[in-house]
KEGU-341777 format. One record per residue: residue in three letters; x, y, z of N, C-alpha, C in turn. Coordinates in Angstrom, 1 decimal. Layout:
N
+------+--------+--------+--------+--------+--------+--------+--------+--------+--------+
: code :   n.px :   n.py :   n.pz :  ca.px :  ca.py :  ca.pz :   c.px :   c.py :   c.pz :
+------+--------+--------+--------+--------+--------+--------+--------+--------+--------+
:  ALA :      X :      Y :      Z :      X :      Y :      Z :      X :      Y :      Z :
...
+------+--------+--------+--------+--------+--------+--------+--------+--------+--------+
END
This chain:
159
+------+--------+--------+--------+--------+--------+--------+--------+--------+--------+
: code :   n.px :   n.py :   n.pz :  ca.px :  ca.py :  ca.pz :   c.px :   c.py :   c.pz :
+------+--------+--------+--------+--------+--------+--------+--------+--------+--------+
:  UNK :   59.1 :   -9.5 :  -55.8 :   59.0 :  -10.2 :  -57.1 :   59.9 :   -9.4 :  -58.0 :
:  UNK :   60.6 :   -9.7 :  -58.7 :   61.2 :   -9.4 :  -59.7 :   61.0 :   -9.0 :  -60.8 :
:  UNK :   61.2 :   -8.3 :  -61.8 :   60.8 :   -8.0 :  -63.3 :   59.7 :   -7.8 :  -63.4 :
:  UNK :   59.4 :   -7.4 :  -64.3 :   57.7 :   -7.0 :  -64.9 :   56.7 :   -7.9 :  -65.1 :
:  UNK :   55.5 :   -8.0 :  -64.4 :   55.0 :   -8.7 :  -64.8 :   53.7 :   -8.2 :  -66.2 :
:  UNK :   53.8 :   -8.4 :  -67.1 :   53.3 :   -7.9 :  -68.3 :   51.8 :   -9.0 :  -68.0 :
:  UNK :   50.8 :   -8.3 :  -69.3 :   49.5 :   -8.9 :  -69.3 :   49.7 :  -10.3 :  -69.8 :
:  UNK :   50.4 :  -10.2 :  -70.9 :   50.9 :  -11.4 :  -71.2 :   51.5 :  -12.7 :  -70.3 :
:  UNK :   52.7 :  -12.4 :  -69.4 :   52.9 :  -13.2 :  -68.6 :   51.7 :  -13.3 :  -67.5 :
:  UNK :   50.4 :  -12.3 :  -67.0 :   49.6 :  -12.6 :  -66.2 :   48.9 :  -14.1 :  -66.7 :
:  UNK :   48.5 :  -13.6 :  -68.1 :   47.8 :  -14.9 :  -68.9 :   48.1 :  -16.3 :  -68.7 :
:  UNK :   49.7 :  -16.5 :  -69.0 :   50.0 :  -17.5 :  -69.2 :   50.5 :  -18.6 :  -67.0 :
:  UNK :   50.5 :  -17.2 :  -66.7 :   50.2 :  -17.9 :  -65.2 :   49.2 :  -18.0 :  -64.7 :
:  UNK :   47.6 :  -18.0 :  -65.3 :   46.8 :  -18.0 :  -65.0 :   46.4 :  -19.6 :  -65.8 :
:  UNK :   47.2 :  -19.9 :  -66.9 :   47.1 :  -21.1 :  -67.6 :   48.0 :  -22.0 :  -66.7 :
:  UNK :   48.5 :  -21.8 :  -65.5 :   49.3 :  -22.6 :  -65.2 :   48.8 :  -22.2 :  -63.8 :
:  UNK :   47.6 :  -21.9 :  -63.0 :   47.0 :  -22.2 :  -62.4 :   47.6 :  -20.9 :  -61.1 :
:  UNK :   48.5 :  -20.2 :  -61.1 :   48.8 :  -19.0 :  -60.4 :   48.2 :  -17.9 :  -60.8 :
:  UNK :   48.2 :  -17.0 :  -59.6 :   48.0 :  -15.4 :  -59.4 :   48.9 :  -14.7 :  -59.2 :
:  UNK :   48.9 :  -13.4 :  -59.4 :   49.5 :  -12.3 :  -58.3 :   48.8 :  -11.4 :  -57.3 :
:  UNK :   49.2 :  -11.2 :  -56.8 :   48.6 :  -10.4 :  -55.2 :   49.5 :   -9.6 :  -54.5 :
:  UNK :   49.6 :   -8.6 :  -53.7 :   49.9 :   -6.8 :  -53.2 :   49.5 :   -7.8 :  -51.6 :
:  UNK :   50.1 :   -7.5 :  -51.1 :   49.8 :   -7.7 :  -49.2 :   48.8 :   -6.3 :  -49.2 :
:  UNK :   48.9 :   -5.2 :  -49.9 :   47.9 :   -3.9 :  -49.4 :   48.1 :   -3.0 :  -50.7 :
:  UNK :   47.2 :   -2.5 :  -50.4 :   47.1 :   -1.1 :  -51.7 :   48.4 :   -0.5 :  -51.8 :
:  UNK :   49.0 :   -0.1 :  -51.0 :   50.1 :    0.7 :  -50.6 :   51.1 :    0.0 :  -51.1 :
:  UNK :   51.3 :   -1.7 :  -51.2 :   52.6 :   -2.4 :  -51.4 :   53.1 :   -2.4 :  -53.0 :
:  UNK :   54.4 :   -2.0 :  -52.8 :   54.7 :   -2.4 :  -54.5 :   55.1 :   -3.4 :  -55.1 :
:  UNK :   55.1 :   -5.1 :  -54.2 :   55.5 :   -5.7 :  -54.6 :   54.7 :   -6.4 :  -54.6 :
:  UNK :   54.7 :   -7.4 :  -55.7 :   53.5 :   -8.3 :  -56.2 :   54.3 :  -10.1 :  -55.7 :
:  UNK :   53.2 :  -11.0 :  -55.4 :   54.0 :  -12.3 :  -55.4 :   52.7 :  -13.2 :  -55.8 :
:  UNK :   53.3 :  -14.1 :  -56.3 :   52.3 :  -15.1 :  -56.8 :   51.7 :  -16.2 :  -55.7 :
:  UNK :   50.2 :  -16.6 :  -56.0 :   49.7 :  -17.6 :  -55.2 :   49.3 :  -18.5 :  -55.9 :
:  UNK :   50.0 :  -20.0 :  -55.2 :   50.0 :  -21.3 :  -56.4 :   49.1 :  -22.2 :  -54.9 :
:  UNK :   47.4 :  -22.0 :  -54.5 :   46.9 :  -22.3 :  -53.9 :   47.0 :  -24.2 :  -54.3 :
:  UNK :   46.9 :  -24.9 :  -53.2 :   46.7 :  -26.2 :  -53.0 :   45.7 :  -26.7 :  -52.9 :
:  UNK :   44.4 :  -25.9 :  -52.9 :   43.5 :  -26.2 :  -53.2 :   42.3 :  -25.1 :  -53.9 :
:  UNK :   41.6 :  -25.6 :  -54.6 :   40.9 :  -24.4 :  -55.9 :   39.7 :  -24.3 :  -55.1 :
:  UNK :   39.2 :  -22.9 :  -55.0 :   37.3 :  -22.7 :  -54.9 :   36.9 :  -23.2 :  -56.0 :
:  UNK :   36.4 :  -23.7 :  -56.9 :   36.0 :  -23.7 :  -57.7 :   34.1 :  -24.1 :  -57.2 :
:  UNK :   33.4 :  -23.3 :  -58.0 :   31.7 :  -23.2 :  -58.2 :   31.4 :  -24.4 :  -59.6 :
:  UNK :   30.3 :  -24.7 :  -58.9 :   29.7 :  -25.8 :  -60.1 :   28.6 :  -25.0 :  -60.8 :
:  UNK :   28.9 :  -24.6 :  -62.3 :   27.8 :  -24.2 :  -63.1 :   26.8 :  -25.0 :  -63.2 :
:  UNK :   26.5 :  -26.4 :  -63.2 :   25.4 :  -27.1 :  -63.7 :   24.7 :  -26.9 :  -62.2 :
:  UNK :   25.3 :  -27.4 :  -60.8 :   24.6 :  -27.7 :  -59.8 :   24.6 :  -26.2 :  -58.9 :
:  UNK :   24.7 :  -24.9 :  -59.3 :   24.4 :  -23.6 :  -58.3 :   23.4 :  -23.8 :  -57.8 :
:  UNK :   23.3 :  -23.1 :  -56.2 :   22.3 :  -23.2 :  -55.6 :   21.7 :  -21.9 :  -55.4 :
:  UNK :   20.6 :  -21.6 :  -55.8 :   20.1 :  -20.3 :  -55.3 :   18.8 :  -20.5 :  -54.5 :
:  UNK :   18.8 :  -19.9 :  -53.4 :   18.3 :  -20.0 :  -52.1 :   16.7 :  -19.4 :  -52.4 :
:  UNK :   15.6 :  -19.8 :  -51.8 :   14.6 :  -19.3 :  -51.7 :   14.4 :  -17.7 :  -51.8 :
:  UNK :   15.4 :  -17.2 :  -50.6 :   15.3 :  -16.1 :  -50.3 :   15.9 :  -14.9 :  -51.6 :
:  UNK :   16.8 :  -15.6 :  -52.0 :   17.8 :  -15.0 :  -53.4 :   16.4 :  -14.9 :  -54.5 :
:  UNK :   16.7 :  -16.0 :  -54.5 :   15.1 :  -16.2 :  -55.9 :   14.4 :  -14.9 :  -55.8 :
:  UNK :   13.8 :  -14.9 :  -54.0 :   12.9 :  -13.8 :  -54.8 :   13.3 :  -12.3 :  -54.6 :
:  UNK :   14.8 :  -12.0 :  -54.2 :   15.3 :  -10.8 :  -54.5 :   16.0 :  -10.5 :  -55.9 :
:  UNK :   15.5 :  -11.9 :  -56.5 :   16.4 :  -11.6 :  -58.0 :   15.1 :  -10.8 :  -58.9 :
:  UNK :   14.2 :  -11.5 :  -58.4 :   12.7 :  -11.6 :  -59.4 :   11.9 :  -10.0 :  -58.7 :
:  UNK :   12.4 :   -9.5 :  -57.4 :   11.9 :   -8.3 :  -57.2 :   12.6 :   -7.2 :  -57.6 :
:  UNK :   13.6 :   -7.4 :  -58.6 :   14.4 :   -6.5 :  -59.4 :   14.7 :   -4.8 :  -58.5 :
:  UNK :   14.2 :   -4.0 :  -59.9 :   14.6 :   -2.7 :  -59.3 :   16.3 :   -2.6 :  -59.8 :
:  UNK :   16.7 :   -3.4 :  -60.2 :   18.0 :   -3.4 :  -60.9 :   18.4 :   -3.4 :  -62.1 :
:  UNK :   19.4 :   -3.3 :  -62.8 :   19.5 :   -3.9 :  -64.1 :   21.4 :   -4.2 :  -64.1 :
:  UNK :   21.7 :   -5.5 :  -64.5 :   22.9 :   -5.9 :  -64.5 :   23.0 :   -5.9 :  -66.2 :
:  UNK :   24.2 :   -5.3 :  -66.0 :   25.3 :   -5.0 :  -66.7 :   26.7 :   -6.0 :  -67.4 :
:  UNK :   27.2 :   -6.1 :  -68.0 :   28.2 :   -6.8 :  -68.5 :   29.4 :   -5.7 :  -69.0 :
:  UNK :   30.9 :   -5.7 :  -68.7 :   31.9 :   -4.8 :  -68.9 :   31.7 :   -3.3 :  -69.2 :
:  UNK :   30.5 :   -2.9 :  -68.6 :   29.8 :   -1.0 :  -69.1 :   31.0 :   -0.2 :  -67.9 :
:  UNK :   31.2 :   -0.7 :  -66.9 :   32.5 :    0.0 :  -66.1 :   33.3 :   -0.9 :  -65.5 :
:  UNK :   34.4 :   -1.2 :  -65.7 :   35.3 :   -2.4 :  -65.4 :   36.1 :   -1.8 :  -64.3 :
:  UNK :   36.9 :   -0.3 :  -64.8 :   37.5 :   -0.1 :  -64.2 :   37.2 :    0.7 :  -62.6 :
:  UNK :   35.6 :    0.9 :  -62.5 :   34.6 :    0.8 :  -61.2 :   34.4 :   -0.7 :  -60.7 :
:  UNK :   34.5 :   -1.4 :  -61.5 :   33.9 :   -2.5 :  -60.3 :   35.9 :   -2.6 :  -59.9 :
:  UNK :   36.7 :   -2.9 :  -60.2 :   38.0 :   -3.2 :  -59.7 :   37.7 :   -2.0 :  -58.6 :
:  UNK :   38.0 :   -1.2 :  -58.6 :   38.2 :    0.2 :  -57.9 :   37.1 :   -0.9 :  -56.6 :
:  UNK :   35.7 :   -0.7 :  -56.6 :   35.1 :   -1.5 :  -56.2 :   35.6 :   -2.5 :  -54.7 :
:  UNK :   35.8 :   -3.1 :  -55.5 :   36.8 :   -4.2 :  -54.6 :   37.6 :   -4.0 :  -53.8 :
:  UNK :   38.6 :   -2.9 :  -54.9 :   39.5 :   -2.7 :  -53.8 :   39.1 :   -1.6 :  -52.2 :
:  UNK :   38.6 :   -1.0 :  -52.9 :   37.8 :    0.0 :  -51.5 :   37.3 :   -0.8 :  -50.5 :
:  UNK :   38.2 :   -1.5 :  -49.7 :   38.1 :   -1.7 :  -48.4 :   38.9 :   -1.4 :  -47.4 :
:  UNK :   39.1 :   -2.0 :  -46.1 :   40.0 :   -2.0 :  -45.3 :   41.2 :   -2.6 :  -45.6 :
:  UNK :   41.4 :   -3.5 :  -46.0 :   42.4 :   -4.4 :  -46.3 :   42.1 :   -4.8 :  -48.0 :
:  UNK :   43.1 :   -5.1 :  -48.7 :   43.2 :   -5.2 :  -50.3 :   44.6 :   -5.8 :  -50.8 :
:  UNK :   44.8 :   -6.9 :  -51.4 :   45.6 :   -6.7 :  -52.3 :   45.1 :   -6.7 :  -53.8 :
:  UNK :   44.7 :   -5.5 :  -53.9 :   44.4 :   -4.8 :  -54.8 :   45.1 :   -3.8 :  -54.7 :
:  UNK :   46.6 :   -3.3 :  -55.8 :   47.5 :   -2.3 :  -55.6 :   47.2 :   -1.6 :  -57.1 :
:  UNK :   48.0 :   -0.5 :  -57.0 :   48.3 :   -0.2 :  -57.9 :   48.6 :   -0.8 :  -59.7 :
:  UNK :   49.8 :   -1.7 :  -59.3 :   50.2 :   -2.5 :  -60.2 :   49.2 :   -3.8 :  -61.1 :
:  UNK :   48.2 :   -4.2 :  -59.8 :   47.2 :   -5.0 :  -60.1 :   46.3 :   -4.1 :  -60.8 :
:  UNK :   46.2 :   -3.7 :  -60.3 :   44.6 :   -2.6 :  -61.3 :   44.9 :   -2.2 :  -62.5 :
:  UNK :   46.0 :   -1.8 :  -62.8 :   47.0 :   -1.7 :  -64.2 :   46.6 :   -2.7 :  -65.1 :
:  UNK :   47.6 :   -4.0 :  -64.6 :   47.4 :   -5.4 :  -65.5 :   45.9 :   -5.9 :  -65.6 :
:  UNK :   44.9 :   -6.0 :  -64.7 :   43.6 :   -5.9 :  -65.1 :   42.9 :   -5.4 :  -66.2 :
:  UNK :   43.4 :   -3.9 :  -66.0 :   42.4 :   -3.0 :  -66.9 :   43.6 :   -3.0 :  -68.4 :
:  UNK :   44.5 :   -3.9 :  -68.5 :   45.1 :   -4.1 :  -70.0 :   44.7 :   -5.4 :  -70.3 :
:  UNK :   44.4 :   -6.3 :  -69.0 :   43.7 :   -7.5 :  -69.5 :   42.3 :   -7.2 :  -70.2 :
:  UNK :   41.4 :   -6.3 :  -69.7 :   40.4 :   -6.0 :  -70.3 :   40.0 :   -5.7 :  -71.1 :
:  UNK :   41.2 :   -4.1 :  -71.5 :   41.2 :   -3.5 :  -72.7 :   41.4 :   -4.7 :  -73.9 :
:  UNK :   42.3 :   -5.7 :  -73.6 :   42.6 :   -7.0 :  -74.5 :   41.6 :   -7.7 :  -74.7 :
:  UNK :   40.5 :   -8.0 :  -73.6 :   39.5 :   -8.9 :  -74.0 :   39.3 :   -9.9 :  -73.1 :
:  UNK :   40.2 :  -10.1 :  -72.2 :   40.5 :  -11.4 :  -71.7 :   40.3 :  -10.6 :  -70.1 :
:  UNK :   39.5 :   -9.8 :  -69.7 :   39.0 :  -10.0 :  -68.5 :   37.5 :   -9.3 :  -68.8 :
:  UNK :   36.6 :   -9.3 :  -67.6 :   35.4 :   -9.0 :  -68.0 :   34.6 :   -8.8 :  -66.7 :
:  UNK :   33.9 :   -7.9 :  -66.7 :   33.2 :   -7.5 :  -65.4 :   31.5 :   -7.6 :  -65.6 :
:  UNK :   31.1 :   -7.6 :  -64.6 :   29.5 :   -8.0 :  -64.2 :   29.0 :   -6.7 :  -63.6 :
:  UNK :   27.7 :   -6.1 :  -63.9 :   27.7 :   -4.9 :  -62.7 :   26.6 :   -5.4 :  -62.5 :
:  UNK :   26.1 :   -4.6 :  -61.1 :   24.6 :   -4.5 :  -60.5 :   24.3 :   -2.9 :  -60.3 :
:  UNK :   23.6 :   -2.4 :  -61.1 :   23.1 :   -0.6 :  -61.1 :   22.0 :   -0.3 :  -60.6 :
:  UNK :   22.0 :    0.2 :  -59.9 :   20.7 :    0.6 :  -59.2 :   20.4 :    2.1 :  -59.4 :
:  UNK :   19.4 :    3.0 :  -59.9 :   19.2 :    4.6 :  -59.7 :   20.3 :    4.6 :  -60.3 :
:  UNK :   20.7 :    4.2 :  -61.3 :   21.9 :    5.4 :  -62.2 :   23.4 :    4.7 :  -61.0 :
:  UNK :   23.6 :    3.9 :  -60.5 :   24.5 :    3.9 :  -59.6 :   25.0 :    2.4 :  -59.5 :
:  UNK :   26.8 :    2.1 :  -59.5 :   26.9 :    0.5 :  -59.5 :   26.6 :    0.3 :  -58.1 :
:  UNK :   26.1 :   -0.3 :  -58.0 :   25.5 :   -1.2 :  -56.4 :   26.7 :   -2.4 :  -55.6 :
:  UNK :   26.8 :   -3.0 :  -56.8 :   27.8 :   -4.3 :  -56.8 :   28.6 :   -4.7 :  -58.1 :
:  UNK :   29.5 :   -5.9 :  -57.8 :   29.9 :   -6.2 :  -59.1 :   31.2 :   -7.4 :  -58.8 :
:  UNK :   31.7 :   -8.0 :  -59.9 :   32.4 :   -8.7 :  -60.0 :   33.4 :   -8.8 :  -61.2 :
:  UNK :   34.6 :   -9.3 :  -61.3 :   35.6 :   -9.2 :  -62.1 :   36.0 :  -10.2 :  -62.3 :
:  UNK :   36.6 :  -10.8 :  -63.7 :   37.8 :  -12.0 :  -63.9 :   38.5 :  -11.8 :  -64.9 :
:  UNK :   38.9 :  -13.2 :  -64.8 :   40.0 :  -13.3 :  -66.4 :   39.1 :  -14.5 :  -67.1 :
:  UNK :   39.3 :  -14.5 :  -68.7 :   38.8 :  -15.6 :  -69.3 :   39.9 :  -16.4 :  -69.8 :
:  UNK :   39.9 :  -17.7 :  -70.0 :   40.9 :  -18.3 :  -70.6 :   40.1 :  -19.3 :  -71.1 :
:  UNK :   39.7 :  -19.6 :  -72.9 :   39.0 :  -20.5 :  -73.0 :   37.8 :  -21.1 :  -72.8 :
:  UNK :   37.0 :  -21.6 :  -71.8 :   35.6 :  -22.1 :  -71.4 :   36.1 :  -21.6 :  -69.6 :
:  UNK :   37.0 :  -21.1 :  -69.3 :   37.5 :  -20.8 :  -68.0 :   37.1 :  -19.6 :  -67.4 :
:  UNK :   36.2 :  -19.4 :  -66.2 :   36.3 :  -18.1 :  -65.7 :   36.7 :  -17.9 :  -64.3 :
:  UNK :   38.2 :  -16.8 :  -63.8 :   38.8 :  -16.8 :  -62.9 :   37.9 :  -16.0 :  -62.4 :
:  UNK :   37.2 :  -15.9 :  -61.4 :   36.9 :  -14.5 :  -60.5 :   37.8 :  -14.3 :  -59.6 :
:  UNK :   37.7 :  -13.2 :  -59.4 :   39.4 :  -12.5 :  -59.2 :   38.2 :  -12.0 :  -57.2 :
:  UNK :   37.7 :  -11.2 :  -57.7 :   37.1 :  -10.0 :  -56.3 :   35.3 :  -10.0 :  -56.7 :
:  UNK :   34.7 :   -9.4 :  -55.8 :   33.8 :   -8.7 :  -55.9 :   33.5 :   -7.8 :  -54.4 :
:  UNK :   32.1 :   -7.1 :  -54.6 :   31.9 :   -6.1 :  -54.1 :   30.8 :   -6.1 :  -53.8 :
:  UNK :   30.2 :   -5.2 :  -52.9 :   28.3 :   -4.9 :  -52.8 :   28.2 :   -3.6 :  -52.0 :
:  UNK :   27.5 :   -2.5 :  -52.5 :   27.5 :   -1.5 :  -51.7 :   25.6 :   -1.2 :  -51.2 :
:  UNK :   25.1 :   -2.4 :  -51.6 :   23.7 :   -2.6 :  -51.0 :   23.1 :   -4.3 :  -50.5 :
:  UNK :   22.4 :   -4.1 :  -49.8 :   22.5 :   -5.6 :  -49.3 :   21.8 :   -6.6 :  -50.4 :
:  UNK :   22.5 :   -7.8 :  -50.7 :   22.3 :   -9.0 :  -51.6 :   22.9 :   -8.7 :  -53.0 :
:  UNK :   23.5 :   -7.5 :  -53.2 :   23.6 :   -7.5 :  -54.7 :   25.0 :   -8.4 :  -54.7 :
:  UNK :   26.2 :   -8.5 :  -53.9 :   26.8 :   -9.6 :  -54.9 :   26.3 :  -10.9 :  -54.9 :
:  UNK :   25.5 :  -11.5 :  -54.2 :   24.8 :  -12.6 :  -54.1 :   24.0 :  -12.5 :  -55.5 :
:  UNK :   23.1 :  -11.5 :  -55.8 :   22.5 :  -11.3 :  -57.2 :   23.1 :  -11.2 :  -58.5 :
:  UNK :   24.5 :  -11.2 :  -58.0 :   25.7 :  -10.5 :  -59.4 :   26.5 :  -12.2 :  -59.6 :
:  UNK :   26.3 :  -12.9 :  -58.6 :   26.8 :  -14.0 :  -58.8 :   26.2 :  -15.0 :  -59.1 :
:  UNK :   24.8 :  -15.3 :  -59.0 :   23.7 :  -16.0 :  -59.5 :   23.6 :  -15.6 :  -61.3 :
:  UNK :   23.6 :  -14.1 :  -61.5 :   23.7 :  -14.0 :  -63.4 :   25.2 :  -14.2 :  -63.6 :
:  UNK :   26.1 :  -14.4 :  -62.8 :   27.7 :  -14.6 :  -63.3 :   27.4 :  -16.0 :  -63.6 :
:  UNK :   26.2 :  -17.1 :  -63.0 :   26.7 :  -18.5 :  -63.1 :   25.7 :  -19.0 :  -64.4 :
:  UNK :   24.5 :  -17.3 :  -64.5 :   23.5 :  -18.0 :  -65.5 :   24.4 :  -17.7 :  -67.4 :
:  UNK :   25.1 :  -16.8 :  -66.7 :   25.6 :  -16.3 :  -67.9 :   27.0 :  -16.9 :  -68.9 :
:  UNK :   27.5 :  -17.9 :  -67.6 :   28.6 :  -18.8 :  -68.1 :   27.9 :  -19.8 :  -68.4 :
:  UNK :   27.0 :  -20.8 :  -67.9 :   26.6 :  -21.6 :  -68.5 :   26.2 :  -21.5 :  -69.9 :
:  UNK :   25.3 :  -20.2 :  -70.1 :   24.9 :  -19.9 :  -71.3 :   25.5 :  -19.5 :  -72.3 :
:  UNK :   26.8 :  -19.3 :  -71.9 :   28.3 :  -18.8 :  -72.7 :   29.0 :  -20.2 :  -73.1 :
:  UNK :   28.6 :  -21.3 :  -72.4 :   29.2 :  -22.7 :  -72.5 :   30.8 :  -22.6 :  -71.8 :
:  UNK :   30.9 :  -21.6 :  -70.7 :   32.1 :  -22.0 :  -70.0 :   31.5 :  -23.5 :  -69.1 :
:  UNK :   32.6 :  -24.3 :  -69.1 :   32.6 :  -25.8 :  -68.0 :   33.5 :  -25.3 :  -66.4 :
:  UNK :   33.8 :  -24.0 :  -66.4 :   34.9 :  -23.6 :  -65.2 :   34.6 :  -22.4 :  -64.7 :
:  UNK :   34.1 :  -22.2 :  -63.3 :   34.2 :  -20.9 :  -62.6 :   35.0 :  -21.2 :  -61.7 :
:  UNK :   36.4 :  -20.4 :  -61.4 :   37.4 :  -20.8 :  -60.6 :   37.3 :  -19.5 :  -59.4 :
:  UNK :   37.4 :  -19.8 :  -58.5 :   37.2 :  -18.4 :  -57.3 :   38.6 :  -18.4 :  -56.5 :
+------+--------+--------+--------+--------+--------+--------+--------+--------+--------+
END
């Protein structure tokens, strides 16, 4: 990919329905993905499972809203495989410092557990990654990601 991609131009390709993505940590070059078809989650109709329910309601947690952003990215990318680079984690954490991205945590004992990341645009939320470093918490981090946009009045969670 060519030239810089600034926070700014991330925005405005995120209004026009692209990403950028790293083949690996290690890669320095970024290329965009203009998918043909969208994940997109239904806020009004989420399903949360018997079994979820009552790991939400057996707590022991406390979820968070943007208290460590640049841990839950880190997060994500800690795996075997990532395009999550350098360059990415950069433009993220300028989108955030700007306002326009925003992270979910799951803390357990003083410690993030799980978590999740996006961009906002309008009533729009991109989730970009998430994470879980104990069993069910991103399942639990994404059940308050859907109670918390609806009650934000977003109409869009794009995955």
């Amino acid at each position: 990919m060519t030239g810089a991609i600034t926070p700014e131009l991330l925005l405005r390709a995120y209004a026009m329905g692209v990403f950028p993505m790293a083949d690996s940590a290690g890669s320095s070059d970024l290329h965009w993905i203009d998918p043909r078809r969208r994940g997109i989650l239904p806020l009004d109709g989420f399903h949360i499972s018997r079994s979820l329910r009552k790991e939400i309601l057996r707590g022991g947690y406390e979820i968070r809203a943007d208290s460590d952003f640049a841990a839950v990215v880190a997060g994500c990318a800690d795996r075997e495989t990532t395009w999550i680079n350098q360059q990415i984690f950069s433009l993220y954490l300028a989108l955030h410092r700007n306002g326009h991205a925003h992270s979910l945590e799951m803390w357990q004992d003083g410690k993030l557990v799980g978590g999740t990341y996006g961009v906002v645009l309008g009533q729009a939320f991109f989730a970009e990654s998430m994470f879980s470093r104990r069993r069910s918490a991103s399942k639990i981090v994404l059940a308050w990601l859907m109670h918390r946009l609806r009650a934000g009045g977003f109409v869009l969670c794009d995955t």
